[in-house]
DOMAR-476706 format. One record per atom (N, C-alpha, C): x, y, z. Coordinates in steps of 0.02 Angstrom, whole numbers, padded with zeros to 5 digits, always signed. Layout:
! residues N
XYZ;...
END
This chain:
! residues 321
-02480+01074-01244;-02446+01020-01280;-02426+00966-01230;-02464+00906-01240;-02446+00858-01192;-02356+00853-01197;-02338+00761-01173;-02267+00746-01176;-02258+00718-01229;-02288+00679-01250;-02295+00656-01297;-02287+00677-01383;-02346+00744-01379;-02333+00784-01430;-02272+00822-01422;-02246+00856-01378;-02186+00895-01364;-02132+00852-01375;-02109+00781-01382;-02076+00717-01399;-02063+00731-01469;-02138+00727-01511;-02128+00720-01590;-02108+00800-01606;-02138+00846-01579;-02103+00909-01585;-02008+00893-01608;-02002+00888-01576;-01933+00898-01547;-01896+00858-01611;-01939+00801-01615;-01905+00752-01637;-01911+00774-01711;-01948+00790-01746;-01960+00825-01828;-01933+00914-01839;-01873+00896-01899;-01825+00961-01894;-01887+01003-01927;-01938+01001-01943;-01972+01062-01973;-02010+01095-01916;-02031+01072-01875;-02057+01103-01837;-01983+01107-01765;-01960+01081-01744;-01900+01099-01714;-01880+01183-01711;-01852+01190-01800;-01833+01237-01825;-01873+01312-01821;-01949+01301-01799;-01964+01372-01820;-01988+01380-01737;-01960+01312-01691;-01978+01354-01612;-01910+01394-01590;-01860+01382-01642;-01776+01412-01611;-01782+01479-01597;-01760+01514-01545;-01757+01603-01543;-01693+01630-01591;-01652+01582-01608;-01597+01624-01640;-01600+01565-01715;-01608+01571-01756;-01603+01554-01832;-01526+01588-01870;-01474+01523-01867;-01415+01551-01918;-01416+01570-01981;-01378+01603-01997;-01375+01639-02070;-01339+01600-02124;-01278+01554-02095;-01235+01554-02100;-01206+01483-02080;-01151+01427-02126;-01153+01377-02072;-01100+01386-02017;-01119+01323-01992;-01074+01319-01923;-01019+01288-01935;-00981+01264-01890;-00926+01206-01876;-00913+01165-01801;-00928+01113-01811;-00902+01081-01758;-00841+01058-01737;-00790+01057-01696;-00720+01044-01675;-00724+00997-01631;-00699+00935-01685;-00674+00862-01635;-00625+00858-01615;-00590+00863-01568;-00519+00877-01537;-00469+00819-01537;-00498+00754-01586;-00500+00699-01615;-00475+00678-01653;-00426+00642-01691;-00444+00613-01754;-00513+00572-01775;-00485+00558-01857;-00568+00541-01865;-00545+00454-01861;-00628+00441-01835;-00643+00370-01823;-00647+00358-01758;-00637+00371-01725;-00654+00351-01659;-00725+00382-01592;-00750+00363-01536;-00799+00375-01539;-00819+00444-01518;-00791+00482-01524;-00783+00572-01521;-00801+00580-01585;-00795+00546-01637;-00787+00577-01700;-00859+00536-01728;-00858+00504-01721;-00946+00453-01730;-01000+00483-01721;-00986+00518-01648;-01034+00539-01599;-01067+00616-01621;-00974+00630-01661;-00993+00703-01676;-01041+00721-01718;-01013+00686-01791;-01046+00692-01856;-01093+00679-01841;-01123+00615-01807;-01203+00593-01825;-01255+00648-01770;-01225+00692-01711;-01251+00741-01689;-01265+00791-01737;-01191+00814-01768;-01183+00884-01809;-01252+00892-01872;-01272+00824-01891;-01317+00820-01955;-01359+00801-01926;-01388+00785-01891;-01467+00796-01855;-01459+00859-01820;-01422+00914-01793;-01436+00998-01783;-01448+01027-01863;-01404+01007-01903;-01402+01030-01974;-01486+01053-01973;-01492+00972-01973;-01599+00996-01999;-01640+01024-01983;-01613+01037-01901;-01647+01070-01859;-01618+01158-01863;-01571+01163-01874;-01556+01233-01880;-01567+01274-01935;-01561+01218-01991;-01570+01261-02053;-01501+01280-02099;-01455+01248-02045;-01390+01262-02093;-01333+01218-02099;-01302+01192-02128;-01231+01127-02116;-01201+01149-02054;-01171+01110-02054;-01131+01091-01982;-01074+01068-02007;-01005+01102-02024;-00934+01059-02029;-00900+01028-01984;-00889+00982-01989;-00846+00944-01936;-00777+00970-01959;-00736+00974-01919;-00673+01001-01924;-00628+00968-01873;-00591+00895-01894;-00561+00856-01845;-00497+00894-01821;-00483+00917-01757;-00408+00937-01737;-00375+00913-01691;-00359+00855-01677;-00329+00821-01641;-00257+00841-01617;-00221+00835-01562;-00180+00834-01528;-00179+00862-01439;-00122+00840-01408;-00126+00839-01338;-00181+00824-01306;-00216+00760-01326;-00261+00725-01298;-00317+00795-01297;-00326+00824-01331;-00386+00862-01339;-00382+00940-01342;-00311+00966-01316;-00315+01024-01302;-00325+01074-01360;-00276+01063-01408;-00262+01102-01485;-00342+01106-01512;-00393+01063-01497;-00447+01085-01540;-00500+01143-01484;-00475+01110-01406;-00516+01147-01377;-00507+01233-01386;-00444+01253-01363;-00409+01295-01386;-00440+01353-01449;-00449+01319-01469;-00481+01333-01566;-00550+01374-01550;-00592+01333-01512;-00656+01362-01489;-00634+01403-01413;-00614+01409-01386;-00597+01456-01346;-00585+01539-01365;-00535+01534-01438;-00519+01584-01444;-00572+01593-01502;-00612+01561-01507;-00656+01576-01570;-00690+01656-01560;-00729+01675-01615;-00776+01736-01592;-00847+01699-01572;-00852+01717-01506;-00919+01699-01450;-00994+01737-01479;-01011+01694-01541;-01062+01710-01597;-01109+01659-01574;-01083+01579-01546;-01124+01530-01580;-01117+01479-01655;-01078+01510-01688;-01042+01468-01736;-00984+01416-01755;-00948+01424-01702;-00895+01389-01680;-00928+01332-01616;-00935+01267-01601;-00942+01220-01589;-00894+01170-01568;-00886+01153-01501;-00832+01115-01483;-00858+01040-01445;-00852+00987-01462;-00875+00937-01430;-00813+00911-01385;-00838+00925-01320;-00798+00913-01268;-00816+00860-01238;-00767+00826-01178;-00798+00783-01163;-00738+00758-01073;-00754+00718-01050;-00727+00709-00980;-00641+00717-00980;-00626+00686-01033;-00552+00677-01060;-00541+00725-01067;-00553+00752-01123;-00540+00804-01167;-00526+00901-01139;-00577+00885-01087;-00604+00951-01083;-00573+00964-01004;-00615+00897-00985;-00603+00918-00894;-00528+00880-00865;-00530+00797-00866;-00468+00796-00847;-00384+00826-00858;-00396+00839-00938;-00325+00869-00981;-00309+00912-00939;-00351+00972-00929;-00336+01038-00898;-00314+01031-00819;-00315+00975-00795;-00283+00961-00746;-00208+00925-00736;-00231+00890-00767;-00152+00838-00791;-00080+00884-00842;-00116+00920-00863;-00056+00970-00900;-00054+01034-00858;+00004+01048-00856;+00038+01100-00820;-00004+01163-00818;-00020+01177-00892;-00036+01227-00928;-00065+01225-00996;-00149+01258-00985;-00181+01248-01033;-00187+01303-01074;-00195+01334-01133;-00188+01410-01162;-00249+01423-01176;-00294+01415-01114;-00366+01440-01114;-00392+01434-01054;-00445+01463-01037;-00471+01462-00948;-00538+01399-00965;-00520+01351-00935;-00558+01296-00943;-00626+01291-00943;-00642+01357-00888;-00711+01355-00872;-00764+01428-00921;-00710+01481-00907;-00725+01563-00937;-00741+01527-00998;-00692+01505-01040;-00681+01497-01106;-00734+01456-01160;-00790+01425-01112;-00815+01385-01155;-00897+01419-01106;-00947+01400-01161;-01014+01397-01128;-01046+01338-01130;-01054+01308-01089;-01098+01238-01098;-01160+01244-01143;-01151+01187-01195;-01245+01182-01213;-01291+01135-01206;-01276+01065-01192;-01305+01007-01188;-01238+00961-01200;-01286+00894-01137;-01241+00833-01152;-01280+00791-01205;-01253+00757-01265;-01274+00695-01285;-01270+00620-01263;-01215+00611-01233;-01207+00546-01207;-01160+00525-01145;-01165+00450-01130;-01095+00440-01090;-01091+00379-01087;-01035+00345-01070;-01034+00261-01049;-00984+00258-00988;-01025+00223-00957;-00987+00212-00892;-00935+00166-00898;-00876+00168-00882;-00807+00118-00874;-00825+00045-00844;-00783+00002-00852;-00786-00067-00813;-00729-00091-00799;-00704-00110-00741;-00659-00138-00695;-00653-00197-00731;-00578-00206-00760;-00582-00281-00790;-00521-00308-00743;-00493-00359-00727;-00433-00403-00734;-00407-00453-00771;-00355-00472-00764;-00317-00533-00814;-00348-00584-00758;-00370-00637-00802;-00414-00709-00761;-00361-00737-00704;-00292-00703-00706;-00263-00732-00662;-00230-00693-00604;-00250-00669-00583;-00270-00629-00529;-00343-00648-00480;-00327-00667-00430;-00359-00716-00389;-00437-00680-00357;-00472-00626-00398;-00520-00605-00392;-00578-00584-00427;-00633-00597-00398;-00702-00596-00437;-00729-00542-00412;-00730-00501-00347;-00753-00445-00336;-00693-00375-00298;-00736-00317-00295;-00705-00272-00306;-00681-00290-00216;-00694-00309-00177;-00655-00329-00130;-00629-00356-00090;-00626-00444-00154;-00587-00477-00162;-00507-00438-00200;-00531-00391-00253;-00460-00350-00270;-00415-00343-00239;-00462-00275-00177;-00430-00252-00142;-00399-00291-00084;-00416-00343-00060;-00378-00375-00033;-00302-00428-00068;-00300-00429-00132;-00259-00454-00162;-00206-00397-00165;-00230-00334-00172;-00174-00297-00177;-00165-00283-00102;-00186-00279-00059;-00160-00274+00005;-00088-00314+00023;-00080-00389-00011;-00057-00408+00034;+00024-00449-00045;+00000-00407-00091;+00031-00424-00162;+00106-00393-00135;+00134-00424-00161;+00242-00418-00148;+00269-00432-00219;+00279-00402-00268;+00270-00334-00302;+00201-00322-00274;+00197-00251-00295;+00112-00232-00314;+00071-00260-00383;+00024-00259-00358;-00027-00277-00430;+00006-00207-00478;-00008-00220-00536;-00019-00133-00585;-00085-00145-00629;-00088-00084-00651;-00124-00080-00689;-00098-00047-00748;-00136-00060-00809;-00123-00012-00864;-00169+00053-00893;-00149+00100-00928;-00194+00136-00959;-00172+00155-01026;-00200+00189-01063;-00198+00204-01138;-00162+00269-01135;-00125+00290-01081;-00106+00368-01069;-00098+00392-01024;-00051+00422-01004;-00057+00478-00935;-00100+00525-00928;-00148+00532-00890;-00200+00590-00899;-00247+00579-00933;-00268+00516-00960;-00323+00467-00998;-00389+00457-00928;-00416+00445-00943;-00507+00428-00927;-00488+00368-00892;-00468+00318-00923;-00432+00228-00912;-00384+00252-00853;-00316+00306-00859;-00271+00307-00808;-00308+00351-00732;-00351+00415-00739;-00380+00437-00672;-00426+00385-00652;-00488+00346-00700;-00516+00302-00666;-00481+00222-00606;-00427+00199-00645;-00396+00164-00586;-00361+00207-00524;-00345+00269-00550;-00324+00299-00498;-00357+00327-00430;-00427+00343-00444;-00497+00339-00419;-00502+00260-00379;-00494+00210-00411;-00524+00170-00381;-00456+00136-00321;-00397+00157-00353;-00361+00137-00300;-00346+00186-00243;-00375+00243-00252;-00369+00302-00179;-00454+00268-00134;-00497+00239-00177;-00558+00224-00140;-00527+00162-00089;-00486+00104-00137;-00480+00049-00090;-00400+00062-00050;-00390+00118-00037;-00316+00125+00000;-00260+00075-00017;-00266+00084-00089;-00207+00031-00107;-00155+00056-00154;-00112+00036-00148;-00043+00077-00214;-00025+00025-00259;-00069+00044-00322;-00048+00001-00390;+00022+00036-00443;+00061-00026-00449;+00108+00012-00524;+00054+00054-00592;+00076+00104-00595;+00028+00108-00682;+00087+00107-00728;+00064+00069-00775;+00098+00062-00851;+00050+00091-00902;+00092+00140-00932;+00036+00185-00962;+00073+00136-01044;+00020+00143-01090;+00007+00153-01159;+00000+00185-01200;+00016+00183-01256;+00002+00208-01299;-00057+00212-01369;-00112+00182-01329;-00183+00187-01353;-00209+00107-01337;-00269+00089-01330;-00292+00021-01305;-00281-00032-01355;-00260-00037-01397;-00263-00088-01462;-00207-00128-01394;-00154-00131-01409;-00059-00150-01384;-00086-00161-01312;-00118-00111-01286;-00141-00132-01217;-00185-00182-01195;-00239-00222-01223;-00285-00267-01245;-00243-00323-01246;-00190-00316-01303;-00184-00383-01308;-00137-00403-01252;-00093-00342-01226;-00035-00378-01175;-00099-00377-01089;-00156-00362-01091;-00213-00384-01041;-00224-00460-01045;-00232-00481-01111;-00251-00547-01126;-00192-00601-01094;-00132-00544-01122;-00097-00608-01102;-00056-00621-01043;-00082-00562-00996;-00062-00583-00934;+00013-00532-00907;+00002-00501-00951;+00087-00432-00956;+00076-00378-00912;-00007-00367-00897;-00023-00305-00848;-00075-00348-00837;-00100-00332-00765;-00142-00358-00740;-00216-00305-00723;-00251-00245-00719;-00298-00235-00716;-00286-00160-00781;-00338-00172-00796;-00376-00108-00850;-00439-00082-00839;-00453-00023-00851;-00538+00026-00836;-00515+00056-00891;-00590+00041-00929;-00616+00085-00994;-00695+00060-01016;-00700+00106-01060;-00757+00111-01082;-00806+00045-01093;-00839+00003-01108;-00861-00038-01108;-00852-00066-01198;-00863-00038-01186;-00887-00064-01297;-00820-00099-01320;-00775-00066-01306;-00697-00101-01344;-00693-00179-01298;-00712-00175-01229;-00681-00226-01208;-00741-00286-01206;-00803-00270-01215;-00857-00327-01241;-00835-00399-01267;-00777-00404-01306;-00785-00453-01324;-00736-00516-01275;-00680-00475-01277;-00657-00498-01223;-00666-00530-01162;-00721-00488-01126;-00748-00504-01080;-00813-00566-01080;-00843-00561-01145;-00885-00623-01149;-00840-00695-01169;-00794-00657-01193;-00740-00734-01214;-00701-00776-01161;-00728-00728-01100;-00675-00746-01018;-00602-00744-01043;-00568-00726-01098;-00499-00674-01089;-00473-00624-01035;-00550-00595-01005;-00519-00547-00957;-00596-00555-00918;-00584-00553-00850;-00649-00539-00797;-00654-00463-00791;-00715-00446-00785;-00734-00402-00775;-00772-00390-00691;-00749-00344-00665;-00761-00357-00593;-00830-00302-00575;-00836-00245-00610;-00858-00212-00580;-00882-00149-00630;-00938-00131-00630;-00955-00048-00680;-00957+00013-00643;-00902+00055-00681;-00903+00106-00640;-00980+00182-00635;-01027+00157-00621;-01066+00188-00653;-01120+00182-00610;-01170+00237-00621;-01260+00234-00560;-01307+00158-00585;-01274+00121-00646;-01327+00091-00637;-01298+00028-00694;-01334-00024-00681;-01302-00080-00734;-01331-00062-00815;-01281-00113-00838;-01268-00102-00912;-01312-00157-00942;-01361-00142-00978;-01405-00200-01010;-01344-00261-01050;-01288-00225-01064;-01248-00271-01113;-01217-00320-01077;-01201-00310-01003;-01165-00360-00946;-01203-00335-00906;-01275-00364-00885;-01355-00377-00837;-01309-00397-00780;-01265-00442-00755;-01254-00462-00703;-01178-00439-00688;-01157-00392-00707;-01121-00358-00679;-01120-00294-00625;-01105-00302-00564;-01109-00266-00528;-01082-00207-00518;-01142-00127-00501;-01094-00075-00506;-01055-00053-00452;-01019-00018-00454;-00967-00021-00399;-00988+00019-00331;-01051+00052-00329;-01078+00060-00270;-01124-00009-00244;-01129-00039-00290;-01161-00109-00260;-01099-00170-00218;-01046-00130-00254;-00963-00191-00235;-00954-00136-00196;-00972-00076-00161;-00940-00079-00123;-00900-00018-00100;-00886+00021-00158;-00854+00083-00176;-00892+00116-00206;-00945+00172-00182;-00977+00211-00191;-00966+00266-00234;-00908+00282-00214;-00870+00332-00236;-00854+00342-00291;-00835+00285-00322;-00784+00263-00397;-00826+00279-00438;-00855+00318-00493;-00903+00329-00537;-00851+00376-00576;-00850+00326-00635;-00784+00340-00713;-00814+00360-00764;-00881+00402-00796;-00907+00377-00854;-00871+00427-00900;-00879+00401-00963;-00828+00440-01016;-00890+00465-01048;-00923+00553-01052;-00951+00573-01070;-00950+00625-01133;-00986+00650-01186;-00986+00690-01224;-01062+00755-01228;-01022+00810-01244;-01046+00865-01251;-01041+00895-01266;-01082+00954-01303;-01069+01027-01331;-01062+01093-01294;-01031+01104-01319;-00993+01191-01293;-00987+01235-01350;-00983+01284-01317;-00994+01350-01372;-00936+01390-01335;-00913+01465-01401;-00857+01489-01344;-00867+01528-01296;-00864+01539-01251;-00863+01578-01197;-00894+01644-01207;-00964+01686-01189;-00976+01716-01183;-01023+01739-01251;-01035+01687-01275;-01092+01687-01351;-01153+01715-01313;-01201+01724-01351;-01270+01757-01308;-01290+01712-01291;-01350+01724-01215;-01381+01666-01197;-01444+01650-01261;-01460+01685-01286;-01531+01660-01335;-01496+01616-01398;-01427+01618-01422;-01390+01567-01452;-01385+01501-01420;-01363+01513-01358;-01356+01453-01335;-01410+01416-01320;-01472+01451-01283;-01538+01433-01297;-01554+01367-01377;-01542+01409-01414;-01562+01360-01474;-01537+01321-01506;-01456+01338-01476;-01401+01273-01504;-01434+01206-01455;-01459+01226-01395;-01461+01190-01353;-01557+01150-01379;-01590+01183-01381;-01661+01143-01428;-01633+01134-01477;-01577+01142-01529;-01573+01084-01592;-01562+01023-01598;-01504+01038-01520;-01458+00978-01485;-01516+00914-01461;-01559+00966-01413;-01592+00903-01378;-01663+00884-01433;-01674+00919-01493;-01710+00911-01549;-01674+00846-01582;-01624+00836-01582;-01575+00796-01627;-01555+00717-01598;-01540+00719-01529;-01556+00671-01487;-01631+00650-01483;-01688+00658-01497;-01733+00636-01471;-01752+00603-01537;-01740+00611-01583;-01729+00565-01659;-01713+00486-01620;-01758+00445-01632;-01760+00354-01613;-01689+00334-01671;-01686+00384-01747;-01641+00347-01770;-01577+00355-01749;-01569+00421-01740;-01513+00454-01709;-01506+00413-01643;-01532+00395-01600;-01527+00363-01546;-01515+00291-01548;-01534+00255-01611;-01525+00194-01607;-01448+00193-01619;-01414+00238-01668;-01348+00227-01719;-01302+00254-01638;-01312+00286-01596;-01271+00287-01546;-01274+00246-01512;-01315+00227-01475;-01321+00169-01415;-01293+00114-01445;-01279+00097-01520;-01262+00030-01574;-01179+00062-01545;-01169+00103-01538;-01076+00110-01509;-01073+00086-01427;-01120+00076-01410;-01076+00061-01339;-01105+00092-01276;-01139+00175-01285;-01126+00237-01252;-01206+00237-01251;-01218+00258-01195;-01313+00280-01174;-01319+00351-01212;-01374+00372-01221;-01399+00448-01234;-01393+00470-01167;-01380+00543-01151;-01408+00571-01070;-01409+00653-01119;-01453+00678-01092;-01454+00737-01106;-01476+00793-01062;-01461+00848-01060;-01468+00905-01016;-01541+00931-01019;-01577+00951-00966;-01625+01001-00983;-01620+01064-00999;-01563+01096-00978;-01541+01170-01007;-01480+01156-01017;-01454+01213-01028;-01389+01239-01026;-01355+01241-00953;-01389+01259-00918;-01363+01280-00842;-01360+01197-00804;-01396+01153-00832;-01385+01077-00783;-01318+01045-00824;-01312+01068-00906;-01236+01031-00904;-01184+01094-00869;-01190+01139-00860;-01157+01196-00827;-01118+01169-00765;-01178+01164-00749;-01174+01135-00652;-01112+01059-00662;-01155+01002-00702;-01118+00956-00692;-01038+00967-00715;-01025+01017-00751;-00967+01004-00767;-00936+01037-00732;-00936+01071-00677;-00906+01101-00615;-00890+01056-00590;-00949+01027-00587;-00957+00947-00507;-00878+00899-00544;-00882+00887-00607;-00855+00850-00617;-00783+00878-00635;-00765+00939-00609;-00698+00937-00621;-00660+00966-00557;-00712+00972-00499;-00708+00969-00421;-00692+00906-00403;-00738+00849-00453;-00706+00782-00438;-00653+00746-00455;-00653+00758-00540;-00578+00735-00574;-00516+00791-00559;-00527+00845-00537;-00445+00870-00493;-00439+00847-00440;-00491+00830-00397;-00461+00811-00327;-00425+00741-00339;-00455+00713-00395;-00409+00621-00399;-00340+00648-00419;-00336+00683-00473;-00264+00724-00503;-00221+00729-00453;-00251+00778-00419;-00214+00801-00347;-00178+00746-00306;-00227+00721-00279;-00220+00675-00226;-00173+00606-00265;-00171+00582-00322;-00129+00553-00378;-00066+00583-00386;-00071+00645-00387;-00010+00683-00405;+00024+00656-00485;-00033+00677-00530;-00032+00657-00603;-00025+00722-00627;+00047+00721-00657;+00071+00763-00708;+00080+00734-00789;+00054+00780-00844;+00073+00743-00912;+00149+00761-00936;+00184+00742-00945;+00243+00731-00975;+00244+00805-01036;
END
């Protein structure tokens, strides 16, 4: 089977469905650790119903939101490790929380089995236009020599938005105020108007902004530029190699399900992503497709990445309230 054919394979749930080693009986559920509407919850459903077709059985979404992710993770942790229980985790949710809170009521890593990533979007370095810089170190020299300090804001203590500036100010040896928030709406507008001076987040919310010159955007935290801002530079190109923020999503199963389950959760997954429609209705949010070749490469990365987001914790000395 060329690549090509193995492409449309993948991509059509009838044939998908009869290469799976494990076929459910029974439906599933997926756990957004979320409320609904936002892009955890977008990301989920329109995943959960392209596996549907491919598995052969519904997929419930089951939104459980609270402590920035933990209460739903939790849920699939203690689930029974069948394969039926489904947790969409994600950088926030999964990896930073468990650092930033004291105490999580599950073993972050035991507790879950990786199955594939679906997506991610890399962050972007914005400022208020009045702040006397266009690059990432032009910044850092503004805060060098700033009487107050510059601050920054985030949507949260222990937020994606609050470790990513915190990341970027241990890269440029500089000490910013943080003013945390209480979700980006309130935070946006007091950016605009000059009340906090730098923000990192996701790209998609702050798009418009940024084309309206309300707020400069200095820098993407990410391996590679963003077709949506072409001439924005990423921050190993400005300079800081290091700084790489992206806010990613993925599936997990609970801890210790069989590998031939996870096997096929994992071909429904990457069966379901390779759908052009399914792929168009995500990338229309903001967020790239990336997906795993097994189970064991999102495995790996999510080690890497929580070797990386504790050492910022650490070295931050970020506790959640």
């Amino acid at each position: 089977m060329n690549r090509r054919t193995l492409f449309a394979a993948l991509a059509s749930p009838g044939l998908a469905r009869h290469a799976l080693a494990w076929a459910p009986d029974r439906p599933l559920r997926l756990i957004i650790p979320f409320a609904p509407g936002g892009t955890n919850d977008i990301i989920g459903r329109q995943v959960a119903e392209g596996m549907a077709a491919r598995l052969g059985q519904s997929i419930i979404v089951e939104n459980r939101g609270g402590a920035g992710g933990v209460l739903g993770s939790e849920m699939v942790a203690k689930a029974a490790p069948d394969g039926y229980t489904l947790l969409l985790g994600g950088s926030g949710s999964l990896v930073i929380n468990s650092f930033v809170h004291r105490r999580v009521p599950y073993d972050p890593v035991a507790g879950f089995a990786p199955i594939g990533l679906m997506a991610s979007g890399a962050n972007i370095i914005t400022v208020h236009p009045g702040v006397p810089a266009r690059t990432l170190a032009e910044l850092q020299a503004v805060a060098r020599r700033a009487a107050p300090p510059l601050n920054y804001a985030s949507s949260g203590v222990g937020t994606t938005s609050h470790l990513a500036s915190a990341m970027l100010c241990q890269a440029m040896g500089v000490e910013l105020e943080h003013i945390p928030y209480r979700g980006t709406g309130p935070l946006l507008s007091d950016l605009v108007a000059g009340r906090v001076q730098m923000f990192t987040n996701a790209l998609a919310p702050m798009q418009p902004q940024v084309e309206a010159g309300t707020i400069r955007a200095l820098a993407i935290a990410g391996p590679t530029r963003n077709a949506a801002l072409p001439n924005l530079p990423t921050t190993a190109e400005a300079g800081f190699p290091s700084v790489q923020a992206a806010t990613w999503f993925a599936l997990f199963a609970t801890g210790g399900t069989p590998p031939e389950r996870i096997a096929s959760l994992h071909a429904a997954l990457n069966a379901a992503m390779a759908d052009p429609v399914l792929r168009a209705r995500i990338t229309e949010g903001g967020v790239d497709i990336e997906t795993s070749a097994s189970p064991a490469e999102l495995s790996r990365f999510y080690l890497e990445e929580r070797a990386r987001w504790g050492a910022v914790v650490r070295r931050a000395n970020i506790q959640a309230e």
